[in-house]
N, C-alpha and C positions, 0 to 999 in steps of 0.2 A: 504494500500500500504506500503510495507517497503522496502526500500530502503538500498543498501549496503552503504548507506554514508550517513551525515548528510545535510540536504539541506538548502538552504538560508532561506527559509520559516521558519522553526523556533527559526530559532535570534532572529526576535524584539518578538516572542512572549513566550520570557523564560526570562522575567527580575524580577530581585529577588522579590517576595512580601514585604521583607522589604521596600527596596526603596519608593513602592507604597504606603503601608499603613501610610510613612510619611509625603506623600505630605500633604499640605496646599492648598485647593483651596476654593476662597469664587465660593459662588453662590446667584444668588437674583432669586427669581419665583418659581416654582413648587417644589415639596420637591425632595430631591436630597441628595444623597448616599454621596455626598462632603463635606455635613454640618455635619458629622460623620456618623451615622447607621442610614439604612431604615431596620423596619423589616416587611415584610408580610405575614399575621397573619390568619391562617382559610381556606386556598384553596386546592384545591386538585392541586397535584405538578404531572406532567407529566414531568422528570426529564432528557429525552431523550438517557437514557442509557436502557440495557436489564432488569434493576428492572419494576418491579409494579408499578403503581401510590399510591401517599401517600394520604391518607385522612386527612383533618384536620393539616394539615401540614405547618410548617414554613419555610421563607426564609429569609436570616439575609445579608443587602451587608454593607460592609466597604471600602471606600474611593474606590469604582468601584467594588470590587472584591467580590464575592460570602463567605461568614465571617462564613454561618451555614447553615446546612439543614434539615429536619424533622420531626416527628411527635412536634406538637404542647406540646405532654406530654414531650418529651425529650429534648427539647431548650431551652436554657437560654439568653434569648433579653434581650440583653446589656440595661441598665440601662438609658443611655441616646437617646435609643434609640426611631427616629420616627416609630409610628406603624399604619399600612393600614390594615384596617380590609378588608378583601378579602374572608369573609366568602360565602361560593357558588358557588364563582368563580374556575377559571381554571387558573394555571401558567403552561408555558411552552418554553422552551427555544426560543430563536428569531431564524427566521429561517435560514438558511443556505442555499445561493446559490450557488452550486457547478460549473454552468457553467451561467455565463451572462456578459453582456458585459457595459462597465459604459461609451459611449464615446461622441460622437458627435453629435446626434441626439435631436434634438426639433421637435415637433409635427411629422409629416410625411417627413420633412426632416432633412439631416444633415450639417454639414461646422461647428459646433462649438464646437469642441473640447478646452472647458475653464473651469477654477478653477471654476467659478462660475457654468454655466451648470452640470460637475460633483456633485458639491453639492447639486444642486437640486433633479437630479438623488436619489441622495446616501438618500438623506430626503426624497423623494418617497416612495424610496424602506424601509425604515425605517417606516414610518406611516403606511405601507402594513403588518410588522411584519417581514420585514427579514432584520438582524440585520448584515449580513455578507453575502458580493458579490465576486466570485472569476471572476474575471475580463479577460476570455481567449481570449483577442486579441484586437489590436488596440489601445493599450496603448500608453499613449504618458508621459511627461515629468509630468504634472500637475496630473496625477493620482498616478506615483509615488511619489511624494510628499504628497498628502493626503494620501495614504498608511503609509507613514515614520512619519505624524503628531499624527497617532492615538492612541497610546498607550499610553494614557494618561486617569484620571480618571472622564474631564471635556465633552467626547466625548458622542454626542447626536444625530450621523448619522451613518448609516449605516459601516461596514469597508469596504475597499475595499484591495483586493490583486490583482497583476498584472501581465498579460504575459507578456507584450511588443507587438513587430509586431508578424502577424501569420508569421513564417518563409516560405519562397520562394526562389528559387535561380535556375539557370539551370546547375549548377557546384557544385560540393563537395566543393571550395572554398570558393562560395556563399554561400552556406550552412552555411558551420561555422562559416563564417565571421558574417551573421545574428545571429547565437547563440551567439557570443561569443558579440557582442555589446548591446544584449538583456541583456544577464547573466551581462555586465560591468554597465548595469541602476539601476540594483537590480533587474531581476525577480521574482519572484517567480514562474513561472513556463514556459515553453517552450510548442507553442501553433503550430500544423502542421495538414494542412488539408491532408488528403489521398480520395481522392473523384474526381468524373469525374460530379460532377452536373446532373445526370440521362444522362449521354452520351454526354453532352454540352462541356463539355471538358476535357483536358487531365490528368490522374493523377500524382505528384510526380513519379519517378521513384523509385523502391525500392531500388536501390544502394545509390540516396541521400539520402531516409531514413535514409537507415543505417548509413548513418556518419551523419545526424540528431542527432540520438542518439547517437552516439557513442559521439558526442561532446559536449550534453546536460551533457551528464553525468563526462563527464571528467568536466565541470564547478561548476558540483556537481547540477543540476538541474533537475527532473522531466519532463516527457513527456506528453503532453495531447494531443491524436488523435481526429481529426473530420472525422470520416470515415460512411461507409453506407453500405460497402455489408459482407457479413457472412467470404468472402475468404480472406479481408484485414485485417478482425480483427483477423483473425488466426494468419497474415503474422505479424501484427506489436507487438502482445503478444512474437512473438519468438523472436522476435528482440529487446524486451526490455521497449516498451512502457508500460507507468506510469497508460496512465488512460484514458481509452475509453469515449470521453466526447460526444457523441449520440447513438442513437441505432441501432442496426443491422436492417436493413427496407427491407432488396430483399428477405429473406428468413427466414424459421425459425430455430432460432439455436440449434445445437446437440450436444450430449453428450461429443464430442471431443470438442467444443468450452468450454462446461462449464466446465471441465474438465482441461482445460488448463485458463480457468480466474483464477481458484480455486487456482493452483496450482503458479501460477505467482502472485496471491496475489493483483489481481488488479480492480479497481472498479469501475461501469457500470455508466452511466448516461441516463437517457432515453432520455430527452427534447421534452416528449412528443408535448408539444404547439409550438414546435418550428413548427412541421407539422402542426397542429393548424393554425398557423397563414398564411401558406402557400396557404389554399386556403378555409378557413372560411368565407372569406371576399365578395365571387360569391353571397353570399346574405346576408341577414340583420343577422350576430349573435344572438344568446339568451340573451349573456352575454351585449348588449346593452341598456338592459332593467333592470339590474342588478345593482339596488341602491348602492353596492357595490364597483363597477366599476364606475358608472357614478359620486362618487365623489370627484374622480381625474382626470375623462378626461377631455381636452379640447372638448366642444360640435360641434368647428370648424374640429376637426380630425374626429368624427362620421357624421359628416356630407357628407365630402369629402370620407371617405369610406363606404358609402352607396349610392353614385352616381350612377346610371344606368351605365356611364362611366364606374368607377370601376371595378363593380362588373362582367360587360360582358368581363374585360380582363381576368383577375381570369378566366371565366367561361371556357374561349375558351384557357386558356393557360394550354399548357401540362405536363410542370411541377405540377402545381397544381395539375394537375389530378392525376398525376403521387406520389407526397409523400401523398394525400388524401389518395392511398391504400398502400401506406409504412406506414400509422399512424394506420392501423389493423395490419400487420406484427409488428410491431411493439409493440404496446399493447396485440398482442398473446405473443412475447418473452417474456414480465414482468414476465408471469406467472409461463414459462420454466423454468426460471433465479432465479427466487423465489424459486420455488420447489428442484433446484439445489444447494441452502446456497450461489446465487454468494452475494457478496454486493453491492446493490444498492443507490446510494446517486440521492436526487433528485437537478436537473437542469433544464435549461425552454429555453437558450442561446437568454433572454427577452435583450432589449437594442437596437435593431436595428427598425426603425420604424414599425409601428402596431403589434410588440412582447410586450405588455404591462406592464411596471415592476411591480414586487409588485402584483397584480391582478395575472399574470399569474403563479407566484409560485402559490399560491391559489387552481388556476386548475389545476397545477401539480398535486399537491399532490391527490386532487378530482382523476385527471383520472389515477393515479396510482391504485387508489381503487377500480373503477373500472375494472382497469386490473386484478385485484387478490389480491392488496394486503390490509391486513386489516390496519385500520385507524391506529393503534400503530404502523405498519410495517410502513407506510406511513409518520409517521408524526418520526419517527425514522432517514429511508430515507432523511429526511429535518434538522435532529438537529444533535443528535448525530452520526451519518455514516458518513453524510458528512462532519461532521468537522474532523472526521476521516481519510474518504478518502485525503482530502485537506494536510493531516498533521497540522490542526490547533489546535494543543495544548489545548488552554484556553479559546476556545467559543465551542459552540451546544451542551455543558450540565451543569446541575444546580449542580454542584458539590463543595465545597467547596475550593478556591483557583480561580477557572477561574473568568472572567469577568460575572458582573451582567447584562446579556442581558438577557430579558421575555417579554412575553408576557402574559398579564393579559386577559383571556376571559371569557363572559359573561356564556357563553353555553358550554357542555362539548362537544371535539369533537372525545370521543371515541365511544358515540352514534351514530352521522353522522358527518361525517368527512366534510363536511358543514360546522358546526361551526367554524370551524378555522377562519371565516370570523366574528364570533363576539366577536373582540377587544376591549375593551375597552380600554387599555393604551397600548403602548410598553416603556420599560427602556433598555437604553444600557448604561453598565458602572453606573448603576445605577439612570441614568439621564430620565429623564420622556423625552419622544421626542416627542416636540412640536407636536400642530394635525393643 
């Protein structure tokens, strides 16, 4: 996405490297990038840019920040530096959530939007491997704040960035007035549904839209749509929108659609499981069964959603049924969309109860592969696109200078993209996060 202007998103995340590499921070426990240099020694580096993966390859972090990177023959590890032999394993950047939401929610329901619940959250989605959550909607005071705390080089959770409220209004005045109190919290981005719920109810009017944007942008801020049918995301490319944050589900898109993303410069998010989670639940999941998943859930949430209760609302209700067959349209466009050059960043819009965080990036990425796209495309989609997409500067690649977010895996997942699932450690900022 490029934008005619420079956006609030990247202030905090352009502060000088000198500053950083001066800081002083103790640490006591795992080894940690603050005691001076980590360097990791021997892995194959999947580095989330369009190169190759490196073999035999090194990664060097200083006081959070990515210090060196490369073949193991051409590195020189700092002298004082600690070294993790990582031979066999797999590095690759932490993942990147382009659309999820960090709020209120405990177990299956919500009311606790608190510093402490978002922490939790944010440490979730961190042990899961995703090192960065773009927060589109329902922001409140407490997430801007741990947004404003993280740029530091002691940080061992997740980041978060934030919309604010999804904007609503029945007046152009309403309108701005919501942009303009979102833009005065610190957004980073401006969050608007364009959607009728499968006919349930009414959509935005296109005239608020457009002074939507028109006011998003006068703040200097970024647009993210929640839209659904092929003829909105026409409407809201023309008019300015930043970044289509679900997928086209009534129909399948044409060459004038792809044509005009290309050309507008703006970038797709599928959230495939967001449909997923819509109406999976009419019976017993797979992924219940899924050692991977079961050890984070509360066993009390898999209980209550396997209820006979349950699973007969799901069964007999019509939305379910209804985006059950928007998640084929849907998974057909990846492939469209692919073959088209659009850019694809991957999102899951996990955070709302039974959208699983952490876990469900996982199967993002999974059922993107299956849509078509191959495991490097996929896991690209996750690191570097979408930090791209996002405008985030200095996460979702192993570049020298960004932040030392990785993931250490056991199993390569260019073979089966499966593997993503075996982590052995995740570090953000260089920081081992806790298991």
């Amino acid at each position: 996405m490029t934008l005619p202007f420079k956006t609030t998103l990247e202030i905090p995340l352009i502060a000088p490297l000198a500053l950083l590499f001066i800081l002083t921070i103790s640490f006591v426990g795992s080894l940690s990038a603050n005691t001076g240099s980590i360097a990791f020694v021997g892995a194959t580096i999947i580095d989330g840019t369009a190169s190759a993966p490196l073999q035999d390859a090194v990664i060097v972090i200083t006081d959070g920040r990515i210090r060196s990177v490369g073949p193991r023959s051409a590195v020189t590890i700092p002298a004082n530096a600690q070294q993790i032999d990582v031979s066999g394993k797999v590095i690759m950047p932490g993942l990147v959530n382009a659309h999820g939401h960090v709020g209120n929610t405990v177990g299956l329901g919500t009311g606790a939007y608190t510093t402490e619940n978002l922490l939790r959250q944010l440490s979730l989605y961190a042990r899961y491997g995703v090192t960065t959550v773009y927060s589109l909607g329902g922001d409140e005071e407490q997430g801007y704040a741990l947004r404003n705390s993280q740029f530091n080089a002691d940080l061992d959770r997740a980041r978060i960035f934030v919309a604010g409220s999804v904007v609503l209004g029945d007046t152009e005045a309403a309108i701005r007035a919501e942009v303009n109190r979102n833009a005065d919290m610190g957004a980073n981005y401006i969050k608007v549904r364009v959607d009728d719920n499968l006919g349930a109810t009414e959509k935005m009017p296109r005239l608020l839209f457009d002074a939507l944007v028109d006011q998003a942008h006068i703040r200097r801020l970024p647009v993210a749509v929640h839209l659904f049918y092929l003829d909105d995301a026409k409407y809201i490319l023309n008019a300015g929108a930043d970044l289509i944050a679900h997928s086209v589900r009534d129909m399948p898109v044409d060459r004038e659609f792809i044509d005009l993303i290309n050309a507008k410069n703006v970038c797709y998010i599928p959230t495939l499981t967001r449909e997923v989670s819509t109406f999976v639940y009419e019976s017993v999941p797979g992924f219940f069964a899924d050692p991977y998943f079961l050890k984070e859930v509360e066993p009390a949430i898999i209980s209550e959603l396997s209820t006979p209760e349950y699973q007969s609302r799901m069964q007999n209700s019509a939305a379910a049924q209804g985006y059950k067959v928007a998640l084929t349209v849907a998974m057909d466009n990846i492939q469209r969309l692919r073959e088209g050059g659009v850019r694809i960043a991957m999102g899951t819009d996990t955070g709302p109860p039974a959208r699983f965080q952490g876990y469900f990036e996982h199967m993002e990425m999974h059922m993107m592969v299956d849509a078509g796209m191959s495991p490097l495309e996929a896991i690209r989609a996750a690191t570097g696109v979408a930090a791209d997409c996002m405008n985030a500067g200095d996460v979702g690649t192993l570049e020298p200078g960004k932040w030392g977010d990785l993931i250490v895996l056991g199993a390569n997942p260019l073979d089966n993209i499966e593997n993503t699932k075996s982590i052995e450690s995740v570090w953000i900022a260089g920081n081992r996060v806790p298991e």
